[in-house]
C-alpha positions as CSV (number, residue, x, y, z in Angstrom):
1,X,85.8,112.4,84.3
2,X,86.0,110.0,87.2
3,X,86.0,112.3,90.6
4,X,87.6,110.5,94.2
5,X,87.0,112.5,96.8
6,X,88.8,112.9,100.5
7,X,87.1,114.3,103.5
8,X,89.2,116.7,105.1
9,X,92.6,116.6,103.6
10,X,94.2,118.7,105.3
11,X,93.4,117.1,108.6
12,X,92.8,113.4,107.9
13,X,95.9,112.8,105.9
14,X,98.0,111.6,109.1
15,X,100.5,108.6,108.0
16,X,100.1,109.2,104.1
17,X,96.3,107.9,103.6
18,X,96.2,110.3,100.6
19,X,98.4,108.4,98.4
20,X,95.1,106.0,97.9
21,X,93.7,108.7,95.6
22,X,96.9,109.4,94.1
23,X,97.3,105.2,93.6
24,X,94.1,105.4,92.5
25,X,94.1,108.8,90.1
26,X,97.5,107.2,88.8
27,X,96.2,103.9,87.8
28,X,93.2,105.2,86.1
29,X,95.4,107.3,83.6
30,X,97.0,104.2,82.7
31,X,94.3,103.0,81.9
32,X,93.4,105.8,79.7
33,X,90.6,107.7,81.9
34,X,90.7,111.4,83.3
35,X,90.3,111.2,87.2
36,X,89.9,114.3,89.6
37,X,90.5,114.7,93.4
38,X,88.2,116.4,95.2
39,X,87.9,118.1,98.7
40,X,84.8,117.1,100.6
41,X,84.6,119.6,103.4
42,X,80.8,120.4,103.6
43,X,77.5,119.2,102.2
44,X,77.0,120.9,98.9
45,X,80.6,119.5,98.0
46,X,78.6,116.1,97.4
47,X,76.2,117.6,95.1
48,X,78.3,116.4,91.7
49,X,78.9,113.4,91.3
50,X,81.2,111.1,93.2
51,X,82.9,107.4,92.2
52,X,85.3,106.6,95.3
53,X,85.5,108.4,98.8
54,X,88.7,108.5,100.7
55,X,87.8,109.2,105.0
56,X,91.8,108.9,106.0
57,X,93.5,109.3,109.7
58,X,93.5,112.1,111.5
59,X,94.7,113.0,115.1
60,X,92.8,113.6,118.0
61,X,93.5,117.5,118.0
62,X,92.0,116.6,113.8
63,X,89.1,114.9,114.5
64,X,88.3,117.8,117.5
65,X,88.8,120.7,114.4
66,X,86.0,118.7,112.0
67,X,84.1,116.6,114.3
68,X,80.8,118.7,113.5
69,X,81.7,119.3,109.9
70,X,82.1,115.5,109.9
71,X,78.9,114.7,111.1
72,X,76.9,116.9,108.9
73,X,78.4,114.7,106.2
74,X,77.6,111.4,107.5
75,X,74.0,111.4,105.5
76,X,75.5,112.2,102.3
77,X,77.9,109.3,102.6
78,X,75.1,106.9,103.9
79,X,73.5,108.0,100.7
80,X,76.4,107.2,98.4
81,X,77.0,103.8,100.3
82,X,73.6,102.7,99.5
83,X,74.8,104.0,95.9
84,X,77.2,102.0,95.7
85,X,79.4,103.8,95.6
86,X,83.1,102.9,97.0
87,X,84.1,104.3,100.2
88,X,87.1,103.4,102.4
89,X,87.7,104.1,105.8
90,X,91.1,104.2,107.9
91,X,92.2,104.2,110.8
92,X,90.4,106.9,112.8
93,X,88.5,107.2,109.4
94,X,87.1,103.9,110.4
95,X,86.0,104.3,114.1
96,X,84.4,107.6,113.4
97,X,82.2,106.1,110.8
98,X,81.3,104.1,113.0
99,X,80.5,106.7,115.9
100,X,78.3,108.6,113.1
101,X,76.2,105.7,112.6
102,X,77.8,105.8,109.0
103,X,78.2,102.0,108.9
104,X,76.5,99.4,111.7
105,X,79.8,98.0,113.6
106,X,79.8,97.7,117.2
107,X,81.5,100.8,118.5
108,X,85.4,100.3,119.3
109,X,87.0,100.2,122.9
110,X,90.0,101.5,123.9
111,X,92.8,99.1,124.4
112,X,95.3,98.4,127.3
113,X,97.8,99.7,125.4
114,X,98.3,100.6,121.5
115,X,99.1,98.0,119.2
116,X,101.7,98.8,116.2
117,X,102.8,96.5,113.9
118,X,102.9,95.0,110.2
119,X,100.0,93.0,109.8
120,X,98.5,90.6,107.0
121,X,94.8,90.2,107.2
122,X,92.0,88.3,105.1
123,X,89.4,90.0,102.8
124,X,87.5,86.3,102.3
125,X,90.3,84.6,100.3
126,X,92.7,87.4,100.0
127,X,95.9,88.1,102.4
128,X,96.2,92.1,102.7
129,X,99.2,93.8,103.9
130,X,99.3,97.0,106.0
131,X,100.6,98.9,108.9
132,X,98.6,98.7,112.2
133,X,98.9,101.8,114.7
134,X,95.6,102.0,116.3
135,X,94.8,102.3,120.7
136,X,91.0,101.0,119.7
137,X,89.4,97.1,118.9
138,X,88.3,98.2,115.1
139,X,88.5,95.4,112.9
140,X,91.6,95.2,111.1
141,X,89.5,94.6,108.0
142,X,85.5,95.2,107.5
143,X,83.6,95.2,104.2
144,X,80.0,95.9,104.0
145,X,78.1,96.3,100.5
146,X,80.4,99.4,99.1
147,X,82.4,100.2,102.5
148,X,85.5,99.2,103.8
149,X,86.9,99.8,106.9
150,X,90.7,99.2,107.8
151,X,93.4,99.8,110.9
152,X,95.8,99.5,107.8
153,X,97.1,103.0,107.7
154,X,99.0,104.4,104.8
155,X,98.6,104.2,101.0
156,X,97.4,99.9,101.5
157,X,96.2,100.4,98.0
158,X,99.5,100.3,96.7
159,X,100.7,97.3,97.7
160,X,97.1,95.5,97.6
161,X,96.8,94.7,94.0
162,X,93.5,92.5,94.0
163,X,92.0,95.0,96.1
164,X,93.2,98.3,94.4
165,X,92.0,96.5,91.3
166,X,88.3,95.6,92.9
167,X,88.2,99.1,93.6
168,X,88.9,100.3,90.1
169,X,86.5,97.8,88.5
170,X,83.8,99.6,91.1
171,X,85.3,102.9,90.8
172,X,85.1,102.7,87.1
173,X,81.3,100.9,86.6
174,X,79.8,103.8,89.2
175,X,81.4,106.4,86.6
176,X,80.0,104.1,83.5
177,X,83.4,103.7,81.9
178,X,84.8,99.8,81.2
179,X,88.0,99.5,83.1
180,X,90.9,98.9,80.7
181,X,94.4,97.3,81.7
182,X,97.3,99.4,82.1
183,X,97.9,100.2,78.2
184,X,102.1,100.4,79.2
185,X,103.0,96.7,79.5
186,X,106.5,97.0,80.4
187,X,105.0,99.5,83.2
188,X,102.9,97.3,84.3
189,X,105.3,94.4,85.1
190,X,107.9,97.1,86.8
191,X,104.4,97.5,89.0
192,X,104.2,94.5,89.9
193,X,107.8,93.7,90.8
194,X,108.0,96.7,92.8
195,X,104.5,95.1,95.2
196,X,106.5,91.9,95.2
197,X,109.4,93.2,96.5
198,X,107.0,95.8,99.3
199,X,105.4,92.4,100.1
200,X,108.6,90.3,100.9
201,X,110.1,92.7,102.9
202,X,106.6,93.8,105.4
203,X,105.4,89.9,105.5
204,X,108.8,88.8,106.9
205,X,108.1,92.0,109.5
206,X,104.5,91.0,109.8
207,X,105.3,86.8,110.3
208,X,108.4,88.2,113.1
């Protein structure tokens, strides 16, 4: 059983960052494996394994709810990181782990005034498309060993293929199963028609 977890989902769920488990989840049982979301709310919920970690967005009013909770966490996800274990950060996700000390960034600064948009950013070679919406100077993209941080809000692993697929290849080798291809073939070309089409329409927004 491969278990993703998500901190908080009932508060850090804010524009749709759950559907990166269910992206996630989905693509494994194409690919023939059992996968299990799990809520990560407190510090014994980290004592079975994990192979991905979701932090989404929340709301200020959100963060203010879990802000301890969320800080008596931050060791047991410095722990995984130096696991290896994959863990991405959105949004507020993002700035928060940085504010816990749970990845070494420089601590965001408000902006003059918030910044939303469609965006395509580079992960080394590799153009990734999102949704910006953030009031703060967090990178629009970070990677560092197994973390990533984002301002892309939303389910970006399902219109990221490389990425969602670097993802499952670490997902996969931290649960010690060898990640297959999607065993439907004729599903996995609708798939990819489906990002290509996603992708024309949000670049052209992105490029406006």
């Amino acid at each position: 059983m491969i278990r993703l977890g998500m901190l908080f989902p009932k508060h850090l769920n804010l524009n749709g960052d759950f559907g990166n488990l269910e992206v996630l989840a989905r693509q494994l049982e194409w690919r023939g494996h059992d996968a299990e979301i799990v809520e990560l709310t407190k510090p014994s919920d980290f004592a079975a394994s994990l192979h991905f970690v979701l932090v989404g967005h929340g709301s200020e009013a959100a963060w203010v709810d879990i802000e301890d909770e969320f800080l008596a966490l931050a060791p047991q996800l410095r722990r995984l990181i130096a696991d290896g274990v994959p863990v991405l950060a959105v949004s507020t996700g993002f700035a928060r782990s940085i504010g816990a000390g749970i990845v070494s960034v420089a601590a965001p600064t408000p902006l003059p005034e918030r910044v939303s948009r469609f965006s395509i950013v580079k992960d080394g070679d590799i153009d990734l498309l999102g949704y910006v919406n953030v009031d703060t100077d967090i990178p629009e993209f970070y990677r560092s060993d197994s973390f990533i941080g984002t301002a892309l809000h939303g389910p970006l692993l399902s219109k990221n293929q490389v990425l969602l697929e670097q993802i499952l290849i670490d997902t996969a080798s931290k649960a010690g199963v060898e990640l297959n291809p999607i065993q439907d073939a004729k599903k996995a070309d609708q798939l990819a028609d489906l990002i290509a089409e996603v992708w024309k329409l949000e670049s052209d927004l992105a490029n406006e």
